[in-house]
MARBA-3410 file (N, C-alpha, C, O; in Angstrom, 1 decimal):
97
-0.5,-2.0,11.0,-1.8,-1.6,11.5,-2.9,-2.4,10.7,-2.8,-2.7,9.5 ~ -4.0,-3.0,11.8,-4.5,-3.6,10.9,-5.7,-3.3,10.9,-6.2,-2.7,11.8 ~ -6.5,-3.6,9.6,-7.7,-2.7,9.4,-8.6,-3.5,9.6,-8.7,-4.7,9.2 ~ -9.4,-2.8,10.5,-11.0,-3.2,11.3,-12.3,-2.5,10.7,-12.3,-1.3,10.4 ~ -13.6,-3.5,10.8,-14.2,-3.2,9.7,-14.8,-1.5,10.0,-15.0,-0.6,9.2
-14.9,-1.6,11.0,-15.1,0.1,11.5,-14.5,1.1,10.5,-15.0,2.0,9.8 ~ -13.4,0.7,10.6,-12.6,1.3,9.7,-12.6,1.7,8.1,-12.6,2.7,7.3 ~ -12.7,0.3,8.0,-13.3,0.2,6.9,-14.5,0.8,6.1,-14.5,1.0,4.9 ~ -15.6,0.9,6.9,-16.4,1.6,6.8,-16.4,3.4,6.6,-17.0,4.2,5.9 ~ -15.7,3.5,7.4,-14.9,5.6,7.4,-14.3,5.7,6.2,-14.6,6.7,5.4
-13.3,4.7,5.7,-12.8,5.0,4.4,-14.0,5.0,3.4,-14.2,5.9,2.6 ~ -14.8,3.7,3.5,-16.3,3.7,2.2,-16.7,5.1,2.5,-16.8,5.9,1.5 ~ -16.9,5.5,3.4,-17.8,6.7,3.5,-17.4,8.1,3.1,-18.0,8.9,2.4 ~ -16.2,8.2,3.6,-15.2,9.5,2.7,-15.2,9.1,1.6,-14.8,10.0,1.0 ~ -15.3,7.8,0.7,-14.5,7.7,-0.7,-16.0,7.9,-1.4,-16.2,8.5,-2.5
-16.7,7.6,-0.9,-18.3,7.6,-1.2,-19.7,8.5,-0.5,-20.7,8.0,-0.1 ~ -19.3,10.1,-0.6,-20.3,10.5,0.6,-21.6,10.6,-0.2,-22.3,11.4,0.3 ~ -22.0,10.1,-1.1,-23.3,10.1,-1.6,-24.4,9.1,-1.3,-25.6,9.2,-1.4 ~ -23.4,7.8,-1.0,-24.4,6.7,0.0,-24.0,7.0,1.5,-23.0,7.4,2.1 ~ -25.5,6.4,2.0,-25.9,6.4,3.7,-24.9,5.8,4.2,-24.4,4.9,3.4
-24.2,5.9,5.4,-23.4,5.0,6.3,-24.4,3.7,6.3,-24.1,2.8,5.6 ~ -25.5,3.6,6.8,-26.5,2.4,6.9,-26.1,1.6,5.6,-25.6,0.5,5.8 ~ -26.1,2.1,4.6,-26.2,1.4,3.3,-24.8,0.9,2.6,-24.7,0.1,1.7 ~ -23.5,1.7,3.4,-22.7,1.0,2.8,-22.1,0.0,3.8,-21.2,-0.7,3.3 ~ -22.4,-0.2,5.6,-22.3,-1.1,6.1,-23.5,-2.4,5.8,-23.3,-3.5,6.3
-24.0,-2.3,5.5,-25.4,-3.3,5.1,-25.2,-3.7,4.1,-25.8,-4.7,3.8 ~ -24.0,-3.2,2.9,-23.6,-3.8,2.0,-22.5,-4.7,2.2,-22.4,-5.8,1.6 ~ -21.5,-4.1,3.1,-20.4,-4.8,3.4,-20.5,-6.1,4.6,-19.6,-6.8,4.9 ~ -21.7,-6.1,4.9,-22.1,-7.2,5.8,-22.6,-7.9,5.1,-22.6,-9.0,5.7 ~ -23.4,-7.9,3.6,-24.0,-9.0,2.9,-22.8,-9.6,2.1,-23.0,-10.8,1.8
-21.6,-9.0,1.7,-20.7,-9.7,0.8,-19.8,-10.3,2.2,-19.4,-11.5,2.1 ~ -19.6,-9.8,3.2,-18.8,-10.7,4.5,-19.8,-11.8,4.5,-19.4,-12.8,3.9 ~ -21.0,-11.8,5.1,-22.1,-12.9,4.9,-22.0,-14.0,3.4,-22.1,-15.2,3.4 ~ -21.7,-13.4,2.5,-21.8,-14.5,1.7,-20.7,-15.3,1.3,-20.8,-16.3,0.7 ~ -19.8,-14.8,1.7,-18.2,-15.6,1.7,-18.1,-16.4,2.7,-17.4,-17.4,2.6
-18.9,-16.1,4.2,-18.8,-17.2,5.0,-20.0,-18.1,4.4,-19.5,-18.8,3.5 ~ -20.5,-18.1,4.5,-21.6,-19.0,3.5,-21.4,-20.1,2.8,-21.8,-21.2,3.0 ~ -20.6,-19.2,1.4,-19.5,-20.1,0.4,-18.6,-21.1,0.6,-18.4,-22.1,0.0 ~ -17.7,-20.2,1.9,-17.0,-21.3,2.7,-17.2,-22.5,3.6,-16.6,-23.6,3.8 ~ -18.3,-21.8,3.9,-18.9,-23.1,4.8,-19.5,-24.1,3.9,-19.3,-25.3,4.3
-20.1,-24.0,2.9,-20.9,-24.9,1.8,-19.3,-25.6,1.3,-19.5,-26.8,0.9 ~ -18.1,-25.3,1.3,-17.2,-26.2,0.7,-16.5,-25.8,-0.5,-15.7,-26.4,-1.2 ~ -17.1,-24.5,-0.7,-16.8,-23.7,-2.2,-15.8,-22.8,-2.0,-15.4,-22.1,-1.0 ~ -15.5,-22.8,-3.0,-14.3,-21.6,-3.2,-14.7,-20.1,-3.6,-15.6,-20.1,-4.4 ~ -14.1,-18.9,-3.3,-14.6,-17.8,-3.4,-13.4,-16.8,-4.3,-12.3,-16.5,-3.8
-13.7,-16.7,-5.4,-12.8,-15.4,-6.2,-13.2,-14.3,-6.3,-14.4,-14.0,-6.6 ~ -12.2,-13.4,-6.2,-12.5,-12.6,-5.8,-11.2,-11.3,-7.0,-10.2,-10.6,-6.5 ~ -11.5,-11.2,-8.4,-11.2,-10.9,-9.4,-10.0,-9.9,-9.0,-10.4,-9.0,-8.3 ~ -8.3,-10.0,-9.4,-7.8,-8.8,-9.2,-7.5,-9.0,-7.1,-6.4,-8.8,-6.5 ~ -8.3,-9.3,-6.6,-7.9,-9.7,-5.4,-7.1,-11.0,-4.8,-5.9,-11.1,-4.4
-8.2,-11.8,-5.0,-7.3,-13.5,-4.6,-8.7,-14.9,-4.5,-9.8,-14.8,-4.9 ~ -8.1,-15.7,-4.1,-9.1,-16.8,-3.6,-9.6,-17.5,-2.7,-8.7,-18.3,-2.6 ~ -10.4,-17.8,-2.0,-10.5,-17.8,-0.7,-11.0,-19.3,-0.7,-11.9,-19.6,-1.5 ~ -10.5,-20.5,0.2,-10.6,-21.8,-0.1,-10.8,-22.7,1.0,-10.3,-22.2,2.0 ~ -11.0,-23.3,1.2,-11.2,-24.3,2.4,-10.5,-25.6,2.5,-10.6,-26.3,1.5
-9.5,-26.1,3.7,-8.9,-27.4,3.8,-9.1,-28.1,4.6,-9.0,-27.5,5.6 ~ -9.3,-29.3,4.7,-9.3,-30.0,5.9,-8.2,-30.4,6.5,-7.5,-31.2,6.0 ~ -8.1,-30.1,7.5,-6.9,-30.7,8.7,-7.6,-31.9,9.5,-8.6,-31.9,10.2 ~ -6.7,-33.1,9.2,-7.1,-34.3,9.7,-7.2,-34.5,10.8,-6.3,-33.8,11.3 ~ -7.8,-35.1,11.8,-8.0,-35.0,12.8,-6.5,-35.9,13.4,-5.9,-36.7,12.7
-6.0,-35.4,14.9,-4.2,-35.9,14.7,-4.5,-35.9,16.6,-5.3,-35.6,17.4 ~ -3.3,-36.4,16.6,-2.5,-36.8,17.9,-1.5,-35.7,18.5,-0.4,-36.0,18.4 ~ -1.8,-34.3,19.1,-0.7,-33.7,19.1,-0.5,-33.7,20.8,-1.3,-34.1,21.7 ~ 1.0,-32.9,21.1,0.7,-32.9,22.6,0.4,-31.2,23.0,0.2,-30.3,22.2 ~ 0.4,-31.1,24.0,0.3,-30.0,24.9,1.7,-29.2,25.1,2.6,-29.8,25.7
1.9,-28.0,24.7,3.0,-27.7,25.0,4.2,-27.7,26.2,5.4,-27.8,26.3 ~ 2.9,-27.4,27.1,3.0,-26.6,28.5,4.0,-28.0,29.5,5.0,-28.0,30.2 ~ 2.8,-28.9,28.9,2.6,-30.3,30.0,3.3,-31.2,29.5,3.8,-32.1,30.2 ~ 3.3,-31.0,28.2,3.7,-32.5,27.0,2.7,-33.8,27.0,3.1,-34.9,26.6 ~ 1.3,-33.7,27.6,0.6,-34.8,27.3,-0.4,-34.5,26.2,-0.9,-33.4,25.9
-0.6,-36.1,25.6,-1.0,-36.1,24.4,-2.6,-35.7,24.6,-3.3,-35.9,25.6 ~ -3.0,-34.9,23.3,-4.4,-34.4,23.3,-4.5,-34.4,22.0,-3.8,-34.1,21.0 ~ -6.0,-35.0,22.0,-6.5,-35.7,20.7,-7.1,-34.1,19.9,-7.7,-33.4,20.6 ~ -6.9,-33.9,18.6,-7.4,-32.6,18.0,-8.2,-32.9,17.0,-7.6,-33.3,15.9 ~ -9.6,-32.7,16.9,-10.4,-33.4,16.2,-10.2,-33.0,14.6,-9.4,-32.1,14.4
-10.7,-33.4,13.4,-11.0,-32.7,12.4,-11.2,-31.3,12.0,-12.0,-30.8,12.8 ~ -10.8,-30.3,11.0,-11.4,-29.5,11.1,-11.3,-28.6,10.0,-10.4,-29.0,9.4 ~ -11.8,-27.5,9.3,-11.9,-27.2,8.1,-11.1,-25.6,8.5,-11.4,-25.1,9.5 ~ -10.0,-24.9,7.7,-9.0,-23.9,7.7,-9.1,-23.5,6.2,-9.0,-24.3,5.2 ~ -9.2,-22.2,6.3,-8.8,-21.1,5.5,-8.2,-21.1,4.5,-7.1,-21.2,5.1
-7.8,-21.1,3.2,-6.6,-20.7,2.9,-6.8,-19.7,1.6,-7.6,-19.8,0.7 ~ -5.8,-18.5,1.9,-6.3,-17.9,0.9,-4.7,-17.5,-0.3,-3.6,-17.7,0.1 ~ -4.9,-17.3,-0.8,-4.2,-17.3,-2.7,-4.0,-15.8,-3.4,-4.4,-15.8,-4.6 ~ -3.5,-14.8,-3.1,-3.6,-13.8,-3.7,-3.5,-14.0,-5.3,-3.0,-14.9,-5.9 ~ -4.4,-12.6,-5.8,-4.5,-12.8,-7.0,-3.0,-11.9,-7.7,-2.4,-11.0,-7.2
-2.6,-12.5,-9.0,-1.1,-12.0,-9.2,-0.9,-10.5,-9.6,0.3,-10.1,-9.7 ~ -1.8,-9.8,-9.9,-1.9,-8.2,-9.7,-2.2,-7.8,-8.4,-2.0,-6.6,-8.1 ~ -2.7,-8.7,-7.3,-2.2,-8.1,-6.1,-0.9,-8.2,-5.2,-0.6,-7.6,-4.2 ~ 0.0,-9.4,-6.1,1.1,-9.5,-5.5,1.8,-8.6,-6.5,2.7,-8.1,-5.8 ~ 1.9,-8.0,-7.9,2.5,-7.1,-8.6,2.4,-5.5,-7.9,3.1,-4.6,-7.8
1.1,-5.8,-7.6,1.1,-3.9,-6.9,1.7,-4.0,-5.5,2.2,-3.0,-5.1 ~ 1.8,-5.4,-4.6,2.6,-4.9,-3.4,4.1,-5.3,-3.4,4.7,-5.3,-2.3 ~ 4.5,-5.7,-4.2,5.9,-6.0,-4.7,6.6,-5.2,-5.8,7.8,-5.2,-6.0 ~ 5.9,-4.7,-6.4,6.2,-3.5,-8.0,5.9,-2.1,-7.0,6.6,-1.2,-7.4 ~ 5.2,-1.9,-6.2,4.7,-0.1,-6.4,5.6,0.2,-5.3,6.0,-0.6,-4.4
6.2,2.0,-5.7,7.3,1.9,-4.7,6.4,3.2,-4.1,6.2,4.1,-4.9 ~ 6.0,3.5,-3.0,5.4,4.6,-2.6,6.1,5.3,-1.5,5.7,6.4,-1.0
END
């Protein structure tokens, strides 16, 4: 299952009912906002105990079409990559729940 920020939000709010719904989505949209940001400027984003969030370029290439098999040109383009941090690969590989 995968978690949507909705969601995300219901958990902040039961774990935290002392802040506003307003306030803890308006928080969670300034730290989403600023990672795209970061990413987009070319920078790298750490994220302590979590992972690292990084940017690559994929060269622009010659591939074909699956369907049809004719060649289609795929321009340049900048992809994701992200790095878990090694206490988050210890807690989902060590914890037996």
């Amino acid at each position: 299952m995968a978690v949507v920020k909705s969601k995300l939000l219901k958990q902040l709010s039961k774990n935290y009912p002392n802040f506003l719904k307003k306030d803890l989505e308006k928080f969670t949209e300034i730290i989403l906002k600023e990672i795209q940001r970061t990413l987009r400027r070319g920078e790298r984003v750490e994220l302590r105990g979590f992972g690292v969030f990084s940017t690559n370029k994929q060269k622009a290439r010659i591939s074909r079409n699956p369907k049809t098999g004719e060649k289609v040109h795929t321009p340049e383009k900048k992809t994701i990559h992200f790095k878990m941090s090694r206490d988050l690969f210890n807690k989902l590989n060590n914890e037996k729940e």
